[in-house]
SEGU-935291 format. One record per residue (C-alpha): residue number from 0; residue in three letters; x, y, z. Coordinates in steps of 0.1 Angstrom, whole numbers, plus 2048, in hexadecimal, padded with zeros to 3 digits. Example, Ala and Ser with C-alpha at 12.3 -4.5 7.8 and 13.67 -1.06 7.14 Angstrom:
# residues 2
  nr rest  xx  yy  zz
   0  ala 87B 7D3 84E
   1  ser 889 7F5 847
# end
This chain:
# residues 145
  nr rest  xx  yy  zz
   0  unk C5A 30E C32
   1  unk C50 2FE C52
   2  unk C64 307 C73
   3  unk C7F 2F2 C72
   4  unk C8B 302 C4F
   5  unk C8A 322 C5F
   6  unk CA2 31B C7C
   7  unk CB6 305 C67
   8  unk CB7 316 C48
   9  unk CD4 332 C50
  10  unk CEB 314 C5E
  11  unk CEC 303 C3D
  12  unk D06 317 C30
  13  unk D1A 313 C50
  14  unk D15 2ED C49
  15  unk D21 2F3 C27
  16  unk D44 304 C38
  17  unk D47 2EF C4D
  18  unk D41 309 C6C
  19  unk D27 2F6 C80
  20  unk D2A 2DE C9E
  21  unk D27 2B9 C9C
  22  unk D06 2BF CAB
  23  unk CF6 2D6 C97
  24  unk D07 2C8 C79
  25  unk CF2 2A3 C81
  26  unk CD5 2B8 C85
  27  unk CD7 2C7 C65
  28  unk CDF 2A4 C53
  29  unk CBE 296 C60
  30  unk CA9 2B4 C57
  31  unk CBB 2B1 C35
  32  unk CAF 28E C31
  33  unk C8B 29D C36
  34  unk C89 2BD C22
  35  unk C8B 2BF BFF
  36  unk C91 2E2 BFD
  37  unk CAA 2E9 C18
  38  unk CBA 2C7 C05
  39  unk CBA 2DE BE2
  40  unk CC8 2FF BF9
  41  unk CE3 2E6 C04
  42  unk CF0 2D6 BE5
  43  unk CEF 2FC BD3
  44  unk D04 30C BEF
  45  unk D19 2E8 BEA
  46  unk D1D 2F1 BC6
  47  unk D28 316 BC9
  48  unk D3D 30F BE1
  49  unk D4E 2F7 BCA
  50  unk D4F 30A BAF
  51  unk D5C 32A BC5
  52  unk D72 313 BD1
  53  unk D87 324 BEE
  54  unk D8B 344 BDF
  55  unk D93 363 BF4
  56  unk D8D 386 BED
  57  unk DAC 396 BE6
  58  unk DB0 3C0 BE9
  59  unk DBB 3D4 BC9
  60  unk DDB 3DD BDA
  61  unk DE6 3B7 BDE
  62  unk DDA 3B4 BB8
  63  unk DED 3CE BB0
  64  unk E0A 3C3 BC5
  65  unk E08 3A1 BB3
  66  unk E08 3B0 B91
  67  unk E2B 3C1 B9C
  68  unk E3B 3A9 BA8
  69  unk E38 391 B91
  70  unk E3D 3AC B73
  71  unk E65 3A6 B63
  72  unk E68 3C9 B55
  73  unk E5A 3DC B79
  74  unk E73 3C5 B8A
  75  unk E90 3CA B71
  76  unk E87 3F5 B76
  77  unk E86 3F0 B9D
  78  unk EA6 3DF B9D
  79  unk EB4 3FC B86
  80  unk EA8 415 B9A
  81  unk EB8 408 BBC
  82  unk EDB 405 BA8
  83  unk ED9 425 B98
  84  unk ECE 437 BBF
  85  unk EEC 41D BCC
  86  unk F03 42D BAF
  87  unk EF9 454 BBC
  88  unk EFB 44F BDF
  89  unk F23 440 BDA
  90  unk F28 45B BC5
  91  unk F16 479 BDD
  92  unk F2B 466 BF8
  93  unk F4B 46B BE1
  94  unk F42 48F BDC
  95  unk F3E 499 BFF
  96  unk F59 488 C0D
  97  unk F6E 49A BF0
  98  unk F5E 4BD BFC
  99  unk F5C 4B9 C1C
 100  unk F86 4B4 C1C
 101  unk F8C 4D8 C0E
 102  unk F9A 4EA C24
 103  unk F89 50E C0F
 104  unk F69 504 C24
 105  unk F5C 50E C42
 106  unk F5A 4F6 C5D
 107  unk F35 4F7 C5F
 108  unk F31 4F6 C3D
 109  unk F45 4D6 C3B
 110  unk F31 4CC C5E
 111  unk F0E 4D4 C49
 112  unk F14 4C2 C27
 113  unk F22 4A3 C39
 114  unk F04 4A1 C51
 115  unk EEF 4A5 C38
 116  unk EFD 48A C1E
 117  unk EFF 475 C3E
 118  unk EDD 47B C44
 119  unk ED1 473 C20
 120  unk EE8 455 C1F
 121  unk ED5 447 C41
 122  unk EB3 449 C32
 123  unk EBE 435 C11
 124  unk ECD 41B C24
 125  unk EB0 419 C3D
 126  unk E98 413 C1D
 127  unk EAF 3FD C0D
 128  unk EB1 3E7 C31
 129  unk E8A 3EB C32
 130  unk E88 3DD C0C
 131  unk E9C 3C2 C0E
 132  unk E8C 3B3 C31
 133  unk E6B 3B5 C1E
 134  unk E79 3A3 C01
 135  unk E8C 388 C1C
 136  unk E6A 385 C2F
 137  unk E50 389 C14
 138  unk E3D 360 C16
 139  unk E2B 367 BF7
 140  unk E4E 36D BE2
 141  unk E54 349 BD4
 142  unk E29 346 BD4
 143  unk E23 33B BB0
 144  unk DFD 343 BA3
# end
Protein backbone atom coordinates (compact mmCIF):
# COMPACT_ATOMS: atom_id res chain seq x y z
CA UNK A 1 0.00 0.00 0.00
CA UNK A 2 1.95 2.99 -1.23
CA UNK A 3 1.13 6.48 0.31
CA UNK A 4 -1.57 7.65 -1.51
CA UNK A 5 -3.75 4.46 -0.32
CA UNK A 6 -3.04 5.34 3.07
CA UNK A 7 -4.35 8.95 3.05
CA UNK A 8 -7.03 7.91 0.76
CA UNK A 9 -8.10 4.75 1.98
CA UNK A 10 -10.39 5.93 5.07
CA UNK A 11 -12.27 8.44 2.60
CA UNK A 12 -13.50 5.71 0.42
CA UNK A 13 -16.30 4.91 2.47
CA UNK A 14 -17.21 8.60 2.73
CA UNK A 15 -17.15 8.44 -1.16
CA UNK A 16 -19.29 5.49 -0.95
CA UNK A 17 -22.05 7.88 1.27
CA UNK A 18 -21.69 10.29 -0.46
CA UNK A 19 -20.05 12.61 2.49
CA UNK A 20 -17.04 13.98 0.71
CA UNK A 21 -16.53 17.30 -1.20
CA UNK A 22 -16.40 17.66 -4.84
CA UNK A 23 -12.75 17.94 -4.40
CA UNK A 24 -11.83 15.22 -2.50
CA UNK A 25 -14.47 13.15 -4.25
CA UNK A 26 -12.38 13.90 -7.98
CA UNK A 27 -9.40 13.08 -6.09
CA UNK A 28 -10.51 9.86 -5.11
CA UNK A 29 -11.95 9.02 -8.69
CA UNK A 30 -8.55 9.44 -10.20
CA UNK A 31 -6.69 7.44 -7.58
CA UNK A 32 -9.49 4.85 -8.20
CA UNK A 33 -8.58 4.74 -11.82
CA UNK A 34 -4.97 3.88 -10.58
CA UNK A 35 -5.26 1.36 -7.77
CA UNK A 36 -6.53 -1.85 -8.16
CA UNK A 37 -7.06 -2.54 -4.68
CA UNK A 38 -8.55 0.70 -3.35
CA UNK A 39 -10.81 -0.06 -6.77
CA UNK A 40 -11.78 -3.72 -5.01
CA UNK A 41 -12.24 -1.72 -1.37
CA UNK A 42 -14.56 0.58 -3.38
CA UNK A 43 -16.81 -1.65 -5.26
CA UNK A 44 -17.13 -4.01 -1.82
CA UNK A 45 -18.22 -1.01 0.36
CA UNK A 46 -20.50 -0.21 -3.06
CA UNK A 47 -22.01 -3.65 -2.70
CA UNK A 48 -22.78 -3.70 1.10
CA UNK A 49 -24.05 -0.69 0.96
CA UNK A 50 -26.53 -1.82 -1.59
CA UNK A 51 -27.35 -4.72 -0.08
CA UNK A 52 -27.75 -2.76 3.55
CA UNK A 53 -29.59 -0.57 1.63
CA UNK A 54 -30.54 2.48 3.98
CA UNK A 55 -31.25 0.58 6.94
CA UNK A 56 -31.26 2.31 10.33
CA UNK A 57 -30.77 0.84 13.66
CA UNK A 58 -33.84 0.90 15.36
CA UNK A 59 -33.96 0.58 19.65
CA UNK A 60 -35.91 -2.47 21.23
CA UNK A 61 -38.34 -0.02 22.63
CA UNK A 62 -39.45 1.31 19.08
CA UNK A 63 -39.53 -2.59 18.11
CA UNK A 64 -41.51 -3.15 20.75
CA UNK A 65 -43.63 -0.09 20.23
CA UNK A 66 -44.18 -1.31 16.53
CA UNK A 67 -45.12 -4.76 17.49
CA UNK A 68 -48.03 -2.91 19.66
CA UNK A 69 -49.26 -0.94 17.63
CA UNK A 70 -49.81 -2.72 14.94
CA UNK A 71 -51.17 -5.86 17.21
CA UNK A 72 -55.44 -6.09 16.77
CA UNK A 73 -55.99 -7.84 19.96
CA UNK A 74 -53.45 -5.22 22.25
CA UNK A 75 -55.45 -2.43 20.50
CA UNK A 76 -58.90 -4.08 20.89
CA UNK A 77 -57.77 -4.60 25.16
CA UNK A 78 -56.41 -0.85 25.25
CA UNK A 79 -59.49 0.39 23.80
CA UNK A 80 -61.49 -1.77 26.45
CA UNK A 81 -59.63 -0.76 29.10
CA UNK A 82 -60.08 3.10 28.45
CA UNK A 83 -64.00 2.40 28.26
CA UNK A 84 -64.26 0.34 31.16
CA UNK A 85 -61.85 3.27 33.37
CA UNK A 86 -64.44 5.85 31.28
CA UNK A 87 -67.44 3.54 32.65
CA UNK A 88 -65.90 3.78 36.57
CA UNK A 89 -65.02 7.28 36.69
CA UNK A 90 -69.03 8.25 35.46
CA UNK A 91 -70.05 5.94 37.89
CA UNK A 92 -67.46 7.13 40.96
CA UNK A 93 -68.69 10.70 39.71
CA UNK A 94 -72.43 9.42 40.23
CA UNK A 95 -71.58 8.07 43.55
CA UNK A 96 -70.01 10.96 45.02
CA UNK A 97 -72.28 13.41 43.89
CA UNK A 98 -75.10 11.01 45.38
CA UNK A 99 -73.04 11.06 48.81
CA UNK A 100 -71.80 14.11 48.93
CA UNK A 101 -75.85 15.43 48.80
CA UNK A 102 -76.74 13.69 52.25
CA UNK A 103 -77.22 15.89 54.42
CA UNK A 104 -76.19 12.79 57.54
CA UNK A 105 -72.48 13.95 56.52
CA UNK A 106 -70.29 16.19 57.82
CA UNK A 107 -69.28 19.08 55.89
CA UNK A 108 -65.79 18.09 55.68
CA UNK A 109 -66.50 14.80 54.99
CA UNK A 110 -68.53 15.72 52.05
CA UNK A 111 -65.54 18.62 51.35
CA UNK A 112 -62.86 15.43 51.53
CA UNK A 113 -64.68 12.74 49.28
CA UNK A 114 -65.57 15.38 46.65
CA UNK A 115 -61.95 16.77 46.55
CA UNK A 116 -60.73 13.74 46.36
CA UNK A 117 -62.98 12.17 43.46
CA UNK A 118 -62.27 15.61 41.92
CA UNK A 119 -58.76 15.05 42.24
CA UNK A 120 -58.85 11.44 40.82
CA UNK A 121 -61.20 12.61 38.01
CA UNK A 122 -58.34 15.36 36.94
CA UNK A 123 -55.60 12.90 36.63
CA UNK A 124 -57.80 10.53 34.32
CA UNK A 125 -58.71 13.21 32.18
CA UNK A 126 -55.19 14.74 32.05
CA UNK A 127 -53.92 11.01 30.79
CA UNK A 128 -56.72 10.70 28.56
CA UNK A 129 -55.88 14.46 26.97
CA UNK A 130 -52.07 13.32 27.00
CA UNK A 131 -53.24 9.88 25.05
CA UNK A 132 -55.10 11.14 22.59
CA UNK A 133 -52.57 14.25 21.55
CA UNK A 134 -50.02 11.36 21.06
CA UNK A 135 -52.38 9.40 18.98
CA UNK A 136 -53.41 12.98 16.93
CA UNK A 137 -49.56 13.77 16.59
CA UNK A 138 -47.99 10.42 16.40
CA UNK A 139 -46.27 10.67 12.20
CA UNK A 140 -45.50 7.16 12.25
CA UNK A 141 -49.50 6.15 12.87
CA UNK A 142 -50.63 5.59 9.11
CA UNK A 143 -46.58 4.36 8.47
CA UNK A 144 -47.23 1.06 6.71
CA UNK A 145 -43.99 -1.44 6.96
Amino acid sequence: MNTDCEVLSPLISGLVDGELTQQQGQRINQHLAKCSACRERYEQLNTLKKLTGDYSLISQDERQREILRTDQMANLLAWGGWLLLLIVAMLMGYAVIFTVIQSDMLWWHRCLVGSLTLGILLLFASVLRQQLKILKTDKFRKVNL
